[in-house]
C-alpha positions as CSV (number, residue, x, y, z in Angstrom):
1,X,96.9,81.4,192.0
2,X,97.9,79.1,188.7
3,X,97.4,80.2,185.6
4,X,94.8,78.1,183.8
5,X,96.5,75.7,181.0
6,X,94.8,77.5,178.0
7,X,96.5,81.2,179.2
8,X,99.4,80.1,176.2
9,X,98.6,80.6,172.9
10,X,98.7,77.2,171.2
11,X,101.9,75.8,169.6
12,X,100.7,75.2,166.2
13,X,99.2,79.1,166.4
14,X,102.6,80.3,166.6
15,X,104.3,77.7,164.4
16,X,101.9,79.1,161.8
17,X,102.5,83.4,162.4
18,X,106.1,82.1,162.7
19,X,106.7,80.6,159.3
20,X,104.1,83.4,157.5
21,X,106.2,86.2,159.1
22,X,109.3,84.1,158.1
23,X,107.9,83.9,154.6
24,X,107.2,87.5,154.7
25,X,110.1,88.8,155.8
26,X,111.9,86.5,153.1
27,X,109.6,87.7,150.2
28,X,111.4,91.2,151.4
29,X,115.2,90.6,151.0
30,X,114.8,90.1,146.8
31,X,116.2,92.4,144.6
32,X,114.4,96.3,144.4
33,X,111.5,96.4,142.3
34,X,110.7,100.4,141.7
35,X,107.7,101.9,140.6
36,X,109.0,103.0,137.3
37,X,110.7,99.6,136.4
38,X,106.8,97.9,136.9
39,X,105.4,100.9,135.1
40,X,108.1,99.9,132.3
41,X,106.7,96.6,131.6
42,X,102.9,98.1,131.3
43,X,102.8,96.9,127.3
44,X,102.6,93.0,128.5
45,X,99.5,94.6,130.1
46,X,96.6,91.8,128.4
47,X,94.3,95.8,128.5
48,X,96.8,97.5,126.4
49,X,97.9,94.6,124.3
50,X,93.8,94.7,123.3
51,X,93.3,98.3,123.0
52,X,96.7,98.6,120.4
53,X,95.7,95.8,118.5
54,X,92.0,98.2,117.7
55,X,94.6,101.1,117.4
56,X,96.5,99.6,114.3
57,X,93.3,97.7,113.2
58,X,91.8,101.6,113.0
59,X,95.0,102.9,111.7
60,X,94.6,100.1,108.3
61,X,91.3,101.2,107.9
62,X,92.1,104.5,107.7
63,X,94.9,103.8,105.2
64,X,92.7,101.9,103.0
65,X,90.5,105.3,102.8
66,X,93.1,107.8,102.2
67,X,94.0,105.0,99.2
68,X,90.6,105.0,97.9
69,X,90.8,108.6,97.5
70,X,93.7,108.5,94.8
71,X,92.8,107.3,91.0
72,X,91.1,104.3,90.4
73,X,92.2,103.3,86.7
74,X,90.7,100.2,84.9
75,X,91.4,98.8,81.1
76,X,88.2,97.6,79.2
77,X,88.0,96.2,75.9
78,X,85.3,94.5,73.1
79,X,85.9,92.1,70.1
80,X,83.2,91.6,67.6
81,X,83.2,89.3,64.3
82,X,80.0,89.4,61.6
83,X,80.4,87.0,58.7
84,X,79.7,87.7,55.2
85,X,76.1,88.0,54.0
86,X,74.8,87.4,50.5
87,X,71.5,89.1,49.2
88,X,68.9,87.8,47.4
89,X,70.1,89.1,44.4
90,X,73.7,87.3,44.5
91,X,75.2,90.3,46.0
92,X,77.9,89.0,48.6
93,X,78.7,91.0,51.7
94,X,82.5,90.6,53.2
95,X,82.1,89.7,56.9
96,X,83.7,92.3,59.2
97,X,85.6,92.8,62.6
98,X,85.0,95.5,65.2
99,X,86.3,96.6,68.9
100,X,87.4,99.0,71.2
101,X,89.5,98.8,73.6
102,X,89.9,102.1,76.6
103,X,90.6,102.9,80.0
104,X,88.8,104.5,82.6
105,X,89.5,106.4,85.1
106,X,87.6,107.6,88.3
107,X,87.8,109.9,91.5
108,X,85.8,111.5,94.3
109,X,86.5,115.1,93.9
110,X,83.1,116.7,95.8
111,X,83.5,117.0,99.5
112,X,80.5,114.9,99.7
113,X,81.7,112.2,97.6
114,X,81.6,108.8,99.0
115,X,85.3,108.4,99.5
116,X,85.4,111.9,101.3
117,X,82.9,110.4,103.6
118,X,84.7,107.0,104.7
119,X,88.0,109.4,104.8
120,X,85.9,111.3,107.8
121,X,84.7,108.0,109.2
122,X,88.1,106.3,109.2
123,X,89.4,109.2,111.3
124,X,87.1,109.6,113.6
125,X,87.5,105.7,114.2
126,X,91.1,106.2,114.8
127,X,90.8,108.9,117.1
128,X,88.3,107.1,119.2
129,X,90.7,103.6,119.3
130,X,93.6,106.1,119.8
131,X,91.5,107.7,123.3
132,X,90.3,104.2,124.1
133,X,94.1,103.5,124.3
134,X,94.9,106.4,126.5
135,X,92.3,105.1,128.6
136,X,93.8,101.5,129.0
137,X,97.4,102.4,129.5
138,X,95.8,104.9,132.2
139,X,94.0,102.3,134.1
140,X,96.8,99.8,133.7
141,X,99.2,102.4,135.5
142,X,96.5,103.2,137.5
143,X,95.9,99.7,138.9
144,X,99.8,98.9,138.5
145,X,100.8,101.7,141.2
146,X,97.5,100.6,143.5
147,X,99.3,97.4,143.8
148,X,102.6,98.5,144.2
149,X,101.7,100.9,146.9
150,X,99.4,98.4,148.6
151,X,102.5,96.0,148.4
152,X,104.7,98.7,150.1
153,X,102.2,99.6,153.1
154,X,102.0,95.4,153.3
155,X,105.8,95.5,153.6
156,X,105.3,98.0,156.3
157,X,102.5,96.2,158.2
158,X,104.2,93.2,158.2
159,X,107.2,94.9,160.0
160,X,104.8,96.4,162.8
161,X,103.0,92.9,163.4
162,X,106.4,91.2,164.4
163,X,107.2,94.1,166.6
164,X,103.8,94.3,168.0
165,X,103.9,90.7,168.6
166,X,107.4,90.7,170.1
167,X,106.0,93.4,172.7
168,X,103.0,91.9,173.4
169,X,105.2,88.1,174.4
170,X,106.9,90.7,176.8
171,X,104.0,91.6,178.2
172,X,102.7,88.3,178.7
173,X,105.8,87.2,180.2
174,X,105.5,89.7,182.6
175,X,101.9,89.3,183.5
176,X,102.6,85.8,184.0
177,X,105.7,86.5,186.1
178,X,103.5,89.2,188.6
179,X,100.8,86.5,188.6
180,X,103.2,83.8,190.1
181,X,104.4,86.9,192.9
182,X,100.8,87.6,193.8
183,X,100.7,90.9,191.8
184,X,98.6,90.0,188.6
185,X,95.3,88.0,189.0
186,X,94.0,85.7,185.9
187,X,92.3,88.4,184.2
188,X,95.7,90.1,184.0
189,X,97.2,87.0,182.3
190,X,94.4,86.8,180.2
191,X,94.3,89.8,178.5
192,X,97.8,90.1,177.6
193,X,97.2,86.6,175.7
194,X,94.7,87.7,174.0
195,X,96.6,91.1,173.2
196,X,99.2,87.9,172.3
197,X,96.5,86.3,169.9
198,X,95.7,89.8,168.5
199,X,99.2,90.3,167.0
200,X,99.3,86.7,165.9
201,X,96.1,87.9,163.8
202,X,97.8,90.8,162.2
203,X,100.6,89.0,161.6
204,X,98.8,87.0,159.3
205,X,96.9,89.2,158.1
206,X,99.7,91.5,157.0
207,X,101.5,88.3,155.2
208,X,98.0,87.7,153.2
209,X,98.0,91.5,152.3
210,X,101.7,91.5,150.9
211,X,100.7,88.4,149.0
212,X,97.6,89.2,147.7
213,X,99.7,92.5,146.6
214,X,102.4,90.8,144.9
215,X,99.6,88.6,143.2
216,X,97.6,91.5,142.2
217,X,100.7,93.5,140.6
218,X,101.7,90.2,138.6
219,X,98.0,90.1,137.3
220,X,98.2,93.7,136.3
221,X,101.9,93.5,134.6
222,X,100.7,89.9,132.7
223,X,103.7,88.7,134.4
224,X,105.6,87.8,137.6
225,X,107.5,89.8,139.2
226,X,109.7,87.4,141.1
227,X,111.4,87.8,144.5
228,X,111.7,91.8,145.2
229,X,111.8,94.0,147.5
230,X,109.3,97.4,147.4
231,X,111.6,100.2,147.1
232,X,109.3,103.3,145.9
233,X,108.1,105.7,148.6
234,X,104.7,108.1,147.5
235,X,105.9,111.6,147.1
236,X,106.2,113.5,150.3
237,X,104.2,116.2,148.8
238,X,101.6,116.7,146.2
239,X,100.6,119.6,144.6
240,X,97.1,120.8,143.3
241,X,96.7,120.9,139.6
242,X,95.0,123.1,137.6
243,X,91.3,122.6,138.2
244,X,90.3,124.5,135.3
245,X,92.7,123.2,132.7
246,X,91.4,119.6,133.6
247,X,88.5,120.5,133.1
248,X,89.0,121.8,129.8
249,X,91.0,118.6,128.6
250,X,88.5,116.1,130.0
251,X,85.8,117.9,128.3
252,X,88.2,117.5,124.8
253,X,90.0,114.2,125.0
254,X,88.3,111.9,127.2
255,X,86.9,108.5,125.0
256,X,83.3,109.3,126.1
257,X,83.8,112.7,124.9
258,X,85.3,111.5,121.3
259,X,82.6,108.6,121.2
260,X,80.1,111.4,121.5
261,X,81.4,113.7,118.6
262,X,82.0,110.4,116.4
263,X,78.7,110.1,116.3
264,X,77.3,113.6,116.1
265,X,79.8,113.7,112.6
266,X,78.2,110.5,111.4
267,X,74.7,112.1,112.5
268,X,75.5,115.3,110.1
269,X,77.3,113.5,107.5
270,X,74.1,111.5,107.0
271,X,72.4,114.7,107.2
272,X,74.2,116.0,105.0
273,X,73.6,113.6,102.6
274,X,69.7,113.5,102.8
275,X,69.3,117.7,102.4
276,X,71.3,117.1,99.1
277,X,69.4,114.2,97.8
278,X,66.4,116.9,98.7
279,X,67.5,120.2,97.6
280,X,70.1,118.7,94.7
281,X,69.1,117.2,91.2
282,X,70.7,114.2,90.3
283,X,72.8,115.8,87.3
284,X,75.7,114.2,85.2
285,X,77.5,116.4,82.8
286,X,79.4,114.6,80.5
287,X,82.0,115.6,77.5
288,X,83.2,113.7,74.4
289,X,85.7,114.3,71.9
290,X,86.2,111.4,69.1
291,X,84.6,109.7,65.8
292,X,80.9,109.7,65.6
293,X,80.1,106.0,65.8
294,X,82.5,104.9,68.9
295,X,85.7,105.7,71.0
296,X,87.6,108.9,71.4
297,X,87.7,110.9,75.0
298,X,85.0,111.0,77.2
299,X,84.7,113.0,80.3
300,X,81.8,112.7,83.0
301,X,80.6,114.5,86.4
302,X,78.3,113.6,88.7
303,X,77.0,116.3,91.2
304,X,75.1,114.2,94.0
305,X,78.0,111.6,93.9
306,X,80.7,114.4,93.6
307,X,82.4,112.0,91.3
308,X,84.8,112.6,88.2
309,X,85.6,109.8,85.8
310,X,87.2,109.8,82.8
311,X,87.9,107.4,79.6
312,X,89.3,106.8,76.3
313,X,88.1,104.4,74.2
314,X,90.4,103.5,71.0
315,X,87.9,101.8,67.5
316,X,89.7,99.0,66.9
317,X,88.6,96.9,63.2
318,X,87.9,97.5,59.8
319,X,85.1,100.1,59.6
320,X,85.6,103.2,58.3
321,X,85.5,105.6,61.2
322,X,83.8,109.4,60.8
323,X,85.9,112.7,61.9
324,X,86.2,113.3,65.2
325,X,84.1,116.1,67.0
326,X,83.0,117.5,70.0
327,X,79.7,116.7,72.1
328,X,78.6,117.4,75.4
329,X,75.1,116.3,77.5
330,X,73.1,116.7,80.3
331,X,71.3,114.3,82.1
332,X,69.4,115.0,85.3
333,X,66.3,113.8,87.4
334,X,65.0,115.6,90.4
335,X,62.5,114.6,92.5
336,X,59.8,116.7,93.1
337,X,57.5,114.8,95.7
338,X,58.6,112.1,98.0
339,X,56.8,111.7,101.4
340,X,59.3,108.6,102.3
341,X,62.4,111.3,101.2
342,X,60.7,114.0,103.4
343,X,60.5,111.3,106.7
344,X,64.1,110.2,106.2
345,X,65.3,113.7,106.1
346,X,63.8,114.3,109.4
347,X,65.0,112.1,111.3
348,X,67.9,113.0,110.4
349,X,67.8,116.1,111.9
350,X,66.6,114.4,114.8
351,X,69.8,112.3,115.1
352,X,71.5,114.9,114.8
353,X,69.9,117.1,117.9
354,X,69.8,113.9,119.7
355,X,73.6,113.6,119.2
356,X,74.3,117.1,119.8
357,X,72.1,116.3,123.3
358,X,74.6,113.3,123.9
359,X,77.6,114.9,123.4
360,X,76.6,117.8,125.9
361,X,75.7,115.0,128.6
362,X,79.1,113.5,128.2
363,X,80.9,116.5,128.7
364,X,78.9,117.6,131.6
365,X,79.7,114.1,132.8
366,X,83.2,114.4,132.8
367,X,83.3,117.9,134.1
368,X,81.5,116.3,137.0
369,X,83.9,113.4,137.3
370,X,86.9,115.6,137.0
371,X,86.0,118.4,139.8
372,X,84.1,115.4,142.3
373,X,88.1,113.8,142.0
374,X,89.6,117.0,142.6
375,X,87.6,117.6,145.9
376,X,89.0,114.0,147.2
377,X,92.3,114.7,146.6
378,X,91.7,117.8,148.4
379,X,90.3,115.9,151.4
380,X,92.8,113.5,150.9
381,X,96.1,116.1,151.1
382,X,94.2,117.5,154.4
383,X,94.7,113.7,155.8
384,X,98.0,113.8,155.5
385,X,98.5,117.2,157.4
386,X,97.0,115.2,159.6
387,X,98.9,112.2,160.1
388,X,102.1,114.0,159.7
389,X,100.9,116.0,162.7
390,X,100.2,113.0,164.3
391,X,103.6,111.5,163.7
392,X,105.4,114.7,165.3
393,X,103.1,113.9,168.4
394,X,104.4,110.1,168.7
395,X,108.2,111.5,168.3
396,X,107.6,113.6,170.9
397,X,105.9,110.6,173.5
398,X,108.8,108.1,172.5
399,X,111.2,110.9,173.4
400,X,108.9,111.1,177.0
401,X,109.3,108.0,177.2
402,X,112.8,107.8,176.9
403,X,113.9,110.4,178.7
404,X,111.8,108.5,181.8
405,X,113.8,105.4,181.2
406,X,116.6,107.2,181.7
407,X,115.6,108.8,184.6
408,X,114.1,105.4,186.0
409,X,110.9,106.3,186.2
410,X,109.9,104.2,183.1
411,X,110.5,100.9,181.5
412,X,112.1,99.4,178.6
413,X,108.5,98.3,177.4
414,X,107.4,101.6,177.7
415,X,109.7,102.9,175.2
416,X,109.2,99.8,173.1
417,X,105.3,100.5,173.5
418,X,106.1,104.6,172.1
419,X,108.4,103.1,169.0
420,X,105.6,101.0,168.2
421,X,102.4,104.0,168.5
422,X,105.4,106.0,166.6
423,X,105.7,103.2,163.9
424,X,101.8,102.9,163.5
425,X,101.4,106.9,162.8
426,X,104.4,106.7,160.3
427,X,102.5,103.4,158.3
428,X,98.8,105.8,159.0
429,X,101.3,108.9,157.6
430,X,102.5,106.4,154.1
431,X,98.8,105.3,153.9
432,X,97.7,109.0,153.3
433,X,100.1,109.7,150.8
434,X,99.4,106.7,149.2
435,X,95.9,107.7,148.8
436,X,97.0,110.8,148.0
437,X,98.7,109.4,145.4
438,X,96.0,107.1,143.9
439,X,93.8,110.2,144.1
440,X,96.4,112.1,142.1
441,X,96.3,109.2,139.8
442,X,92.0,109.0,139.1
443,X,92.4,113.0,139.0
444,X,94.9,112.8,135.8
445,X,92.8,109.8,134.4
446,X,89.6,111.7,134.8
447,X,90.8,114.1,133.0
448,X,92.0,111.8,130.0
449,X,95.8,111.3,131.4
450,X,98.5,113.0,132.3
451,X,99.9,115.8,129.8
């Protein structure tokens, strides 16, 4: 029986697995690129770069308020000029000059004062761009090692498709040789070309992958990478954390977390604020020590700003000027009915439940998030138990099958057809601990990073 003119793959079919194997395998003898020397270029990451830039936007803000709480110190000063004046009677009045000139000086010394407050708000800003930061380096390394590791398993794939294809041509060759001797029919010949056309496939598919790796790992560095080789292996082993202690630091560090208690602070600061425009009078206490028309010392407090300013004035001009003396005064207002005060003070308090609410949901959410990644990479450690198992069971066929080569009761394709089911447990084995690893990874970032 002949075998029908389509049983060979097409030419331009293997021209192409050829040269994307060829480009493949080339793409493979560059220098080593390890994990930790991608990690190393993270800060080119466009996601970091951003989230810094917030951090030392955050970090000016919160110097400008710490500034703002030290003395504020200004210079003031009058002139005045009155010509003479003559009476009706002839009598003539020499004109005179008058001024002052002082300085002042101010600070927020109350805890409530408003300085105090945009201290508070500064650093709660901070801390939040700080976590926000965390969170981008953590999802850059994230990503970075998802593309690294997907590169590496590529590499491997990539090496099994041009073996599997080189034993699959065998094959064909021999069905087509036991076809031409009468002991293979068309069928025969058929299916080891399409077992031919199969490898072709993953041949090419396993050149895309490594691409599309090495593309993805220079979109997550900002950079390319150039012509490297793969060189990190996952850890053999990984070892459980500390469920509880992650737990713990999600619940305390994560963004959501500090986004929640930012603005329960800002809720009871505000609160804050309306029970003392409620329950305080608006008093200002002031001292002065000088002449009795103008200037001298004069000292001032006021309670519901919880400020503190002080100036000196010095009479400047001709005018004769009295003894100095002491005085002190009280001035003060309170408000003794206000429906509209009454409203905004309660929802105040609302915010403030509402925020408390809030920040209990978030760090219920990221107990949750924490414990659900814990269970996967509990499932995922138990996968590779079970590959490695299964990688001890294809050492043990490929020695079968050599031991019946030896004993010529096998073939050289057999053995060839054991290295090969050995060589697909071993990439099943690295894809385990690979996702292993990457579950390690969204573990420690669930919990707000590594520690």
């Amino acid at each position: 029986m002949n075998v029908p003119r389509h049983s060979r793959p097409p030419p331009w079919r293997l021209s192409l697995l050829t040269l994307a194997l060829c480009g493949a395998a080339s793409a493979q003898t560059g220098a080593p690129l390890t994990l930790e020397d991608a990690l190393a270029r993270l800060d080119a990451a466009p996601s970091v770069t951003a989230a810094r830039l917030s951090v030392q936007t955050a970090q000016t803000g919160l110097n400008a308020a710490r500034t703002a709480l030290g003395l504020t110190i200004s210079v003031s000063g009058n002139a005045a000029y009155s010509g003479p004046l003559t009476a009706a009677d002839g009598t003539v009045t020499a004109g005179s000059t008058s001024g002052a000139a002082g300085v002042n000086v101010s600070l927020g010394v109350l805890p409530w004062s408003s300085n105090q407050s945009g201290l508070r708000g500064a650093e709660r800003g901070l801390a939040l761009a700080q976590a926000r930061l965390t969170d981008a380096q953590n999802s850059a390394r994230l990503n970075v090692a998802q593309q690294y590791f997907a590169a590496v398993l590529a590499t491997q794939e990539v090496d099994i498709a041009a073996r599997t294809l080189a034993l699959r041509q065998r094959q064909l060759t021999v069905a087509q040789t036991q076809q031409s001797s009468g002991n293979a029919t068309a069928g025969n010949v058929l299916g080891a070309q399409a077992a031919v056309q199969a490898a072709q496939g993953a041949g090419l598919q396993a050149a895309a992958s490594l691409d599309a790796a090495r593309r993805g790992l220079e979109a997550a560095l900002g950079g390319a990478v150039g012509d490297v080789t793969f060189s990190t292996q996952p850890p053999d082993t990984v070892t459980l954390p500390d469920v509880a202690a992650l737990v713990a630091q999600a619940r305390a560090t994560r963004s959501e977390v500090i986004a929640a208690q930012n603005t329960l602070g800002a809720a009871q600061d505000d609160l804050a604020t309306q029970q003392r425009e409620a329950t305080l009078p608006d008093v200002t206490a002031s001292v002065r020590y000088g002449p009795g028309g103008s200037g001298g010392l004069t000292t001032a407090l006021n309670l519901q700003q919880g400020t503190l300013s002080a100036g000196y004035s010095l009479p400047l001009g001709g005018s004769a000027q009295s003894a100095n003396r002491l005085s002190a005064s009280v001035t003060g207002s309170y408000v003794v009915y206000s429906p509209g005060q009454k409203a905004q003070l309660s929802a105040a308090e609302a915010s403030v439940t509402q925020a408390q609410l809030s920040l209990n949901v978030a760090q219920q959410n990221v107990e949750l998030d924490v414990r659900i990644r814990y269970s996967t990479l509990q499932t995922g450690l138990i996968t590779v138990q079970t590959r490695a198992t299964a990688v001890e069971v294809a050492q043990l066929a490929l020695q079968t099958a050599r031991t019946r080569l030896e004993a010529g009761t096998g073939t050289a394709d057999d053995v060839s057809a054991a290295e090969l089911e050995l060589a697909t447990a071993q990439r099943d084995l690295l894809a385990a601990r690979i996702t292993a690893q990457t579950n390690l990874l969204q573990l420690q970032n669930a919990a707000g990073g590594s520690r």
